[in-house]
N, C-alpha and C positions, 0 to 999 in steps of 0.2 A: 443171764442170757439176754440177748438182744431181739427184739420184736421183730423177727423175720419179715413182717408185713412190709414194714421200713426199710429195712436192710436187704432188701431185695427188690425193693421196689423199682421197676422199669423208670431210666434216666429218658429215654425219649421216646416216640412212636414204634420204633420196632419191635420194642418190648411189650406191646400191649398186647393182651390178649382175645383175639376176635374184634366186631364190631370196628372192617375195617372201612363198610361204609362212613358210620361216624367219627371214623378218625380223617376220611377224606377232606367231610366237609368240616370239622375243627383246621384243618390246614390250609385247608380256601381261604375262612376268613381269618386266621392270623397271618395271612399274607398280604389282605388286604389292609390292614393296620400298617405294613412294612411299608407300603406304600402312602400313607398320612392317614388322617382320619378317615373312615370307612363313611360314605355319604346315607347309606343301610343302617344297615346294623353295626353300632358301634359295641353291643353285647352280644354273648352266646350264653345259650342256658344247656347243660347236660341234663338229661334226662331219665331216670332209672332205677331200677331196684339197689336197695342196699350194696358194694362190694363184689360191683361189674368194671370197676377200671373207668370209673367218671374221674374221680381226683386226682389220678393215676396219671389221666388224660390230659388235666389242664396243669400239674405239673411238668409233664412232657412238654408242652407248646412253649414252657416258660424256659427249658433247658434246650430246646431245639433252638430257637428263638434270642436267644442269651437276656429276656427279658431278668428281670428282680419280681420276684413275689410279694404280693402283700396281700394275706389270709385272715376272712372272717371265720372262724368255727363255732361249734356249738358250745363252747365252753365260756366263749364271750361275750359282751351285752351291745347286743345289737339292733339297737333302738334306735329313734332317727338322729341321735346327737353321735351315736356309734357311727353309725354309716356316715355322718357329714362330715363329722373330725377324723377319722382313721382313713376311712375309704374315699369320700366323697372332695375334700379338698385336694388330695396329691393328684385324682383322677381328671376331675374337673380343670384345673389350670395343669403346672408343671406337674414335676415329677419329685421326690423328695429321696433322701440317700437315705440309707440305713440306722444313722444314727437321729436321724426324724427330721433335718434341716432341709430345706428345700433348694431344689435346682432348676435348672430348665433343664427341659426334653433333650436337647445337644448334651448336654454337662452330665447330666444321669441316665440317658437311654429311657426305655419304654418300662412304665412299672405295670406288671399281671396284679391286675385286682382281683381275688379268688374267694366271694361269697359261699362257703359249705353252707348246707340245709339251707339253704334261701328259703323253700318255705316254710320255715318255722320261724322266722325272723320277726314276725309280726306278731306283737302281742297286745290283751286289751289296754296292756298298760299306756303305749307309745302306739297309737293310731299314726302319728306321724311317719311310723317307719315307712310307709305305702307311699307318701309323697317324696321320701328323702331316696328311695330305690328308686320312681318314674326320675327322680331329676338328672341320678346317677346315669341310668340310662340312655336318658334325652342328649345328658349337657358333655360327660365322661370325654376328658382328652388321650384319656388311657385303657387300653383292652382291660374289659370286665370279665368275670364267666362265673354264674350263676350255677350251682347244681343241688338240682331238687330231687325228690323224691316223689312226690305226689305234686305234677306240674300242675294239677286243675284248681287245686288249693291257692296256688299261688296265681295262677290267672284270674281267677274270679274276682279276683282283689282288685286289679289294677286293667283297665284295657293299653297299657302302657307296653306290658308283660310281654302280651302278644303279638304286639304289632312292632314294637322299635329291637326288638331280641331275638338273635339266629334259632330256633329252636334246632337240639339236635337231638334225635333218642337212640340211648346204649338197649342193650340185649343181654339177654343170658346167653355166655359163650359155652361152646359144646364140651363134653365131660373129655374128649379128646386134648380139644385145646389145653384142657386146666391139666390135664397128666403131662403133657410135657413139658407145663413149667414147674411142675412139683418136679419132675425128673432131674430136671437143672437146677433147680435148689437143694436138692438130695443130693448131688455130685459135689457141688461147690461147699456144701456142708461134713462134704466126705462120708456121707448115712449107705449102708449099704440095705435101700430099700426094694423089695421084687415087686416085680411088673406089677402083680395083682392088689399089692398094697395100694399103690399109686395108684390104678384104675378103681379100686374100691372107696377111696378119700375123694376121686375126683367124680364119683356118680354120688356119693352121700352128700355132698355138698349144695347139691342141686343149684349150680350154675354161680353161685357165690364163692369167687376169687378169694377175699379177704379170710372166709371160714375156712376154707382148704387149706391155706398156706397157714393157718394156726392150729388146726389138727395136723398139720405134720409136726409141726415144732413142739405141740403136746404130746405124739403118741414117740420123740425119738430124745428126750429131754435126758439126757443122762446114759442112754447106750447111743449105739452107733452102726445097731441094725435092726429092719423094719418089716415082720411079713403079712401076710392077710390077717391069719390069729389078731395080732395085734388091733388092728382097725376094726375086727368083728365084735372083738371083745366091749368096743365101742357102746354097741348097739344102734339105733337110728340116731340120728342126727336131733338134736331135742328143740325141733321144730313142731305146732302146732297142725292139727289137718285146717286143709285154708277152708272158709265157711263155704266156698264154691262145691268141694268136694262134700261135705254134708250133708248137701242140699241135691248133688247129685244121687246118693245114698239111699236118701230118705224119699227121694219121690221116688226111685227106682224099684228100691226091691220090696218084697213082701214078707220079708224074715225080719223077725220082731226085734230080735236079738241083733243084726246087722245093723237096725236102724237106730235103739237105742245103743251102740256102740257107735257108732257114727256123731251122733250128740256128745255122746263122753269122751270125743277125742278130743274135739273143738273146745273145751273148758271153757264155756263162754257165757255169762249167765242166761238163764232164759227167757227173760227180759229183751234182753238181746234177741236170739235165738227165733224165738216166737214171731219177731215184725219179719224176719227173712221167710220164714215157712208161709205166715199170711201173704205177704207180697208175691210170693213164687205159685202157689195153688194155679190161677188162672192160666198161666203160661207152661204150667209143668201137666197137667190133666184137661184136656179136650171136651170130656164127657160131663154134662153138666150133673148126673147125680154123684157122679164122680167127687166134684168139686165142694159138691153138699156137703158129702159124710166129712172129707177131707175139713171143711170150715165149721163144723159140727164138730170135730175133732178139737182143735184151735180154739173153740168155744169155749169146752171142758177145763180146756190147759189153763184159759184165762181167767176162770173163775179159779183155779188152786192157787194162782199167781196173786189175785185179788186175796187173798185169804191169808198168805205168805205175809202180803204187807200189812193188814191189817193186825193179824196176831201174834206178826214176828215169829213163825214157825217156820223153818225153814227145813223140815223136815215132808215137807209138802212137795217141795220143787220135785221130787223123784217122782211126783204122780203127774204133777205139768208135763217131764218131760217125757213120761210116757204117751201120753196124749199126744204130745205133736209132733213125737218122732212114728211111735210102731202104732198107735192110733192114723196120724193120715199116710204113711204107709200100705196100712191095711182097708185103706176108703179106696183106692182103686180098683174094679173089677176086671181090668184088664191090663195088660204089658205095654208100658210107653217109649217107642224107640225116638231114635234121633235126638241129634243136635238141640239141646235149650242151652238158650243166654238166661242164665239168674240173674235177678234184677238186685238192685241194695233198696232197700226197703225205703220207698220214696216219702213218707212220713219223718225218718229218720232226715232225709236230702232236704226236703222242706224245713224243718228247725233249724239243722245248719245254716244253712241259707237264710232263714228270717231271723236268726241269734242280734246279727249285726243291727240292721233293719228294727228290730224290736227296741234293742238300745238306744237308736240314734231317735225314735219315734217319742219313744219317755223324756228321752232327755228335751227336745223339743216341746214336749206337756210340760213339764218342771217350768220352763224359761217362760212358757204363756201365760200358765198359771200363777206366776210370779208377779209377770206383766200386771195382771188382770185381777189379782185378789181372789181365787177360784182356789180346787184342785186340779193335781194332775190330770184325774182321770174323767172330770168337768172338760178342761180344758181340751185335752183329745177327743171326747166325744161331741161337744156344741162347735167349739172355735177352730180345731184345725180345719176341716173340708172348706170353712171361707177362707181362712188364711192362707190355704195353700192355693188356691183360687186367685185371690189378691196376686199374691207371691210370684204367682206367674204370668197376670197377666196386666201390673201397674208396675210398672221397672222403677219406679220412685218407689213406692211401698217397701219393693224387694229390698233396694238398696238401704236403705232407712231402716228396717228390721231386721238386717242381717248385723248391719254395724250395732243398736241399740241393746239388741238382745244377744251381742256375740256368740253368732253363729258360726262354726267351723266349717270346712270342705263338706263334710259328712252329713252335716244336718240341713246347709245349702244344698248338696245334692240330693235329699232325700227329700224337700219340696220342689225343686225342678224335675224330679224324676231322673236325673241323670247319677252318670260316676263320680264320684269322689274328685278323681283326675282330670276330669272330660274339661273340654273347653267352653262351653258355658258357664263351670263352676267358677275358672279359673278367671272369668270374664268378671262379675261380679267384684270380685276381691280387685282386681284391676281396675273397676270405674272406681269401687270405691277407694283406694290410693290413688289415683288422679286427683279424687274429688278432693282429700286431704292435701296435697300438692297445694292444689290452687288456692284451696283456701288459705294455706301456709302464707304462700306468695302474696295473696292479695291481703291479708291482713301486715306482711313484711311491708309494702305500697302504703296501705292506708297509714300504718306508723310513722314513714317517712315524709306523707304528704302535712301530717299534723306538728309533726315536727317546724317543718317548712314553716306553715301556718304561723303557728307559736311563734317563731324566728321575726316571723314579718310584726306580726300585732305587737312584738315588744319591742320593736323598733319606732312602731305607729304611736305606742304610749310613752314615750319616754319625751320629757319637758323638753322644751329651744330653750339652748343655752345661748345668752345672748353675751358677748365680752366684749366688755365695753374696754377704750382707749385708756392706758393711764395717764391717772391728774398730774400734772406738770405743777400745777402750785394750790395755794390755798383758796383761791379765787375762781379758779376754773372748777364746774357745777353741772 
């Protein structure tokens, strides 16, 4: 049997379902490409949860359009020699046919560059990838379209992202929308499914196109008719409770039993679990002895957790996670209504965030310490604050230690203080290729001038040949 997902998949715009703001503006700018290169944004990024009709999307513009596709997915290795030979060269000049020869834009038409998960594209392996995506973006002679999932992932990377790329964002389309295209695929499939089947597939799916259309094709696999029964027999959809609803749970109610149910939906270790309930206290309880018992709570959890690791007992966690579910639970003396935003636990946002940072910071100790005859950790702690001090502010120094100690983007930016991408980094690399130039040149000069030289002085040395008359007889002297 055929992957319905495919096989049904919407050929152009009108097929998509919901999110018909975001299909407007997808159609703005693939109109502006029909008209030359777009002076803007020459990319778009889709925006969205898993199996809202983003791919769906940017294959449509390619079949509205009569463009040709050419697709990064996740199954590919898309590093920055990926991106410049697959994507990056057909995009950047011409356009290239099918069989991988290259054409101009007249001869081949417009080819769709179509990056899936863009942001997972980048790994510690190929740091590069981040420079070979800005360029695509920058230099691209060809409509690009990025689609993410977690877009702040991929922005924090590059200020490229944000500024040179149409952002667009999809939506969860309504359980209505998703029944009527289950309905038209039940027809076309000849499935005699009722109403409430299809209205029961299309609310359990919880706004995910791609799972609907494969629970129908799983619950009608072999017969050729479909009723509620069948989809109930299901059960829920084997989705996670999201940590938001947890954390709603646990600060709300006072029943012990809801609370540690609430933790045992989320399967998530407590490790985890624990930085969300710390971080949330303050914003979820008002009342400051409130917030005591609550953190007095959290305490207890973390010494079981302390204890876990140290004795490999893991028969502990159940007393942790009593603690910091129906433990701060029961620290509230009073009912808390309204509206909270849960925070993600800013501990956790600060590591990510300094991962990179920490990397490029060692790696930078290694290269001084190297310099210098020290250690790493010599070296970070005495000599970087002057060297970055120099670095910034003797442009000979910079330029000199960035070529001697080959330094990258990343570690040039991490003593400027700037991006990776930013124009000062880029600045740098550019004196110093000038400076290689002319030195080329001028040593190409000096060699010809010696030459020269040489030329002359063995002209200057060479004896007067003097030729003398010949002797006519014996006499002549």
């Amino acid at each position: 049997m055929h992957d319905w997902t495919e096989k049904h998949r919407p050929k152009g715009f009108d097929g998509i379902i919901g999110n018909s703001e975001a299909v407007s503006k997808l159609k703005t700018w693939a109109n502006s490409w029909e008209n030359g290169i777009p002076k803007k944004h020459r990319a778009a990024i889709l925006i969205g949860e898993p199996g809202i009709g983003k791919t769906t999307s940017a294959h449509a513009v390619a079949h509205e359009y009569g463009w040709q596709v050419v697709e990064l997915n996740a199954s590919d290795s898309r590093n920055a020699n990926a991106i410049k030979s697959i994507a990056g060269l057909g995009a950047m000049w011409d356009t290239f046919t099918d069989t991988g020869e290259y054409s101009t834009s007249k001869e081949g038409g417009r080819k769709l560059i179509i990056l899936d998960e863009a942001d997972n594209v980048f790994g510690k392996e190929d740091r590069g990838g981040i420079k070979a995506m800005g360029e695509l973006i920058s230099n691209t002679k060809q409509p690009v379209i990025l689609i993410v999932n977690d877009f702040y992932s991929l922005k924090r990377r590059s200020s490229v992202i944000s500024s040179k790329a149409l952002q667009i964002q999809y939506r969860k389309p309504q359980p209505a929308s998703i029944a009527k295209l289950l309905r038209g695929i039940a027809q076309k499939e000849k499935v005699d499914a009722s109403p409430d089947a299809i209205k029961a597939i299309s609310k359990r799916c919880e706004g995910d196109i791609r799972g609907a259309v494969n629970d129908l094709q799983s619950l009608v696999e072999g017969k050729d008719k479909l009723t509620e029964r069948d989809v109930l027999a299901l059960g829920g959809r084997d989705q996670k409770s999201t940590i938001f609803q947890g954390m709603a749970k646990v600060f709300r109610t006072n029943n012990c039993k809801a609370s540690r149910d609430a933790l045992m939906d989320l399967d998530e270790d407590p490790n985890f679990t624990i930085l969300w309930i710390d971080e949330n206290i303050p914003v979820s309880y008002s009342l400051s002895d409130d917030r005591m018992r609550a953190y007095d709570a959290v305490s207890k959890a973390d010494i079981y957790l302390g204890r876990v690791r140290r004795r490999q007992y893991y028969g502990l966690w159940k007393y942790s996670s009593d603690m910091m579910s129906a433990g701060v639970s029961l620290s509230k003396t009073r009912e808390y209504r309204g509206y909270v935003s849960y925070k993600f636990p800013s501990w956790l946002t600060n590591m990510s965030r300094s991962k990179g940072t920490r990397e490029v910071r060692n790696s930078i100790g290694n290269k001084l310490g190297k310099l210098t005859h020290i250690s790493k950790e010599q070296a970070l702690q005495d000599q970087l604050p002057y060297f970055k001090l120099l670095f910034n502010t003797d442009r000979e120094f910079c330029l000199k230690m960035t070529e001697s100690l080959s330094l990258g983007e990343y570690e040039v930016g991490f003593l400027l203080g700037q991006k990776p991408d930013s124009h000062p980094v880029k600045n740098v690399f550019d004196e110093i290729n000038k400076k290689k130039q002319n030195s080329a040149k001028a040593r190409t000069k000096h060699s010809e001038v010696d030459e020269s030289q040489e030329d002359e002085q063995e002209e200057e040395e060479k004896p007067e040949i003097v030729v003398k008359p010949a002797q006519k007889n014996l006499f002549d002297f």
